[in-house]
C-alpha positions in Angstrom: 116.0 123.8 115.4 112.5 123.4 113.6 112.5 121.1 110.8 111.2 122.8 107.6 109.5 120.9 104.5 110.5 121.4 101.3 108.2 120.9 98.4 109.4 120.5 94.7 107.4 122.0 91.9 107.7 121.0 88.3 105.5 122.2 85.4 105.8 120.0 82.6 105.8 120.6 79.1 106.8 117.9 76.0 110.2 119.7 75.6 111.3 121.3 79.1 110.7 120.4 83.1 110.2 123.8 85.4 111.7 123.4 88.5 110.8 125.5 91.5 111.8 125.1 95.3 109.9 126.2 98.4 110.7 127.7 100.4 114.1 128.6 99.3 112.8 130.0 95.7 115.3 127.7 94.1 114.0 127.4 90.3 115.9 125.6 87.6 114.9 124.1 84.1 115.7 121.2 82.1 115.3 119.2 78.9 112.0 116.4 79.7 114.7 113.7 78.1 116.7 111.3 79.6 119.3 113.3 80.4 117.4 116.4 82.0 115.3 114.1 84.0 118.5 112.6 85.6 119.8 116.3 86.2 117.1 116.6 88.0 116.7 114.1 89.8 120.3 114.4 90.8 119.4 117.8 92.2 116.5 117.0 93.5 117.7 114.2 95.7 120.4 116.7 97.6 117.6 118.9 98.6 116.1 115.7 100.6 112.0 117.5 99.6 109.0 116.2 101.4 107.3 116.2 98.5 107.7 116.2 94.6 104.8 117.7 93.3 104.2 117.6 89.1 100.6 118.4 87.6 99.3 114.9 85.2 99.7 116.8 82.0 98.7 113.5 79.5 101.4 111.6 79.8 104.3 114.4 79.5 104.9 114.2 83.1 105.1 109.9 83.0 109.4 109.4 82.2 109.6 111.7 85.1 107.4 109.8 87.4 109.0 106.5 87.0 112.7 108.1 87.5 111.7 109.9 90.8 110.0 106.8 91.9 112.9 104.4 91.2 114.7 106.6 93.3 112.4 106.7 96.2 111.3 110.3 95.7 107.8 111.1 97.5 106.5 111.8 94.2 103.2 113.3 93.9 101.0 113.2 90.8 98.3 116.5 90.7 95.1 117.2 88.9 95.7 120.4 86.7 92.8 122.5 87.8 92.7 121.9 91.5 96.4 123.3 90.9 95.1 125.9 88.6 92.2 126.7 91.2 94.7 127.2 94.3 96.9 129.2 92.6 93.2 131.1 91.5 92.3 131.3 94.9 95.4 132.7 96.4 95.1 136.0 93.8 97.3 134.6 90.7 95.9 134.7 87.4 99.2 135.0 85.5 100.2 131.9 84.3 104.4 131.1 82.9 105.9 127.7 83.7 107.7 129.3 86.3 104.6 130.5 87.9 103.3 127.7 87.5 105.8 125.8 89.4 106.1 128.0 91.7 102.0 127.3 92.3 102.7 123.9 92.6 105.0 124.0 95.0 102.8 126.5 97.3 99.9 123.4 96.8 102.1 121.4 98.0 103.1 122.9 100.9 99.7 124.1 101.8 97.5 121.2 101.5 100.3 118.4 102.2 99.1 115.5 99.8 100.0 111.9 100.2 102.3 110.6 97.6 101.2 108.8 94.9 101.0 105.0 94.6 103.0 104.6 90.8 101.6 101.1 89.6 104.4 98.4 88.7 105.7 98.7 85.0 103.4 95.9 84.1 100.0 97.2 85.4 101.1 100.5 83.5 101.4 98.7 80.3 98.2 97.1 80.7 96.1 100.2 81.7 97.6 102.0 78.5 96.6 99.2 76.6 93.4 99.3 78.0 93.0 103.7 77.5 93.8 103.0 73.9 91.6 100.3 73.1 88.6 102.3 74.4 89.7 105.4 72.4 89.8 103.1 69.5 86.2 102.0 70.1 84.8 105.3 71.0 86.3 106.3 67.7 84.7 103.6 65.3 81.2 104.1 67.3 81.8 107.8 66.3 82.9 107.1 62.7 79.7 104.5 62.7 77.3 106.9 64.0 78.9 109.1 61.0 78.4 107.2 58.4 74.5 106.6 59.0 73.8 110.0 58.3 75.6 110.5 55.6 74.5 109.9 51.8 74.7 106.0 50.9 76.7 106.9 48.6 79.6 108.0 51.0 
């Protein structure tokens, strides 16, 4: 009996996680809260995947992350337009959320990435700390650069 991989595709969006299973075309949806993410995860866990693939979507995709994690998923964090340029490359331009985890799950099994390394809670903390103090000063060199153009009287 040949062992066969399965590969978990989720599309991500601030309200709702897209669900798709290859190869057995499995697709469910649920709320991105607390309570949807442990559905998930629930179901997820019987299916024993090789890999849990979900695009970085800015942060929408993070609660998730740290669940499957916790629970030893093989959790693998994806950059949106290699996804997007796969799915491209194999003839789909028509893009739903359950297309799109359907593309995410053919990634997955295609190119077989490594799961990702998710940083402990701490270092996560630190690094958004970090993001949003640079946004900050980006945005007051803006605002300066601004504000020398502009009349003195302003």
């Amino acid at each position: 009996m040949q062992y066969q991989e399965i590969n978990v595709g989720i599309d991500t969006s601030s309200t709702q996680l897209d669900i798709y299973v290859r190869p057995t075309g499995q697709f469910f949806s649920v709320k991105n809260d607390k309570e949807g993410i442990k559905q998930a995860i629930n179901e997820i866990l019987a299916l024993k995947p090789s890999r849990v693939l979900i695009e970085s979507t800015g942060r929408l995709e993070m609660d998730f992350v740290c669940a499957a994690d916790k629970y030893k998923l093989p959790i693998v964090v994806c950059n949106p337009s290699q996804i997007r340029n796969f799915a491209k490359s194999s003839g789909r331009i028509a893009k739903t959320d359950k297309l799109d985890a359907m593309d995410i799950a053919h990634f997955g099994e295609a190119m077989k990435p490594e799961p990702t390394v998710i940083k402990p809670e701490k270092l996560r903390e630190i690094s958004d700390l970090l993001a949003v103090r640079s946004q900050c000063l980006e945005m007051s060199t803006m605002q300066k650069n601004r504000l020398k153009r502009m009349p003195k009287s302003v």
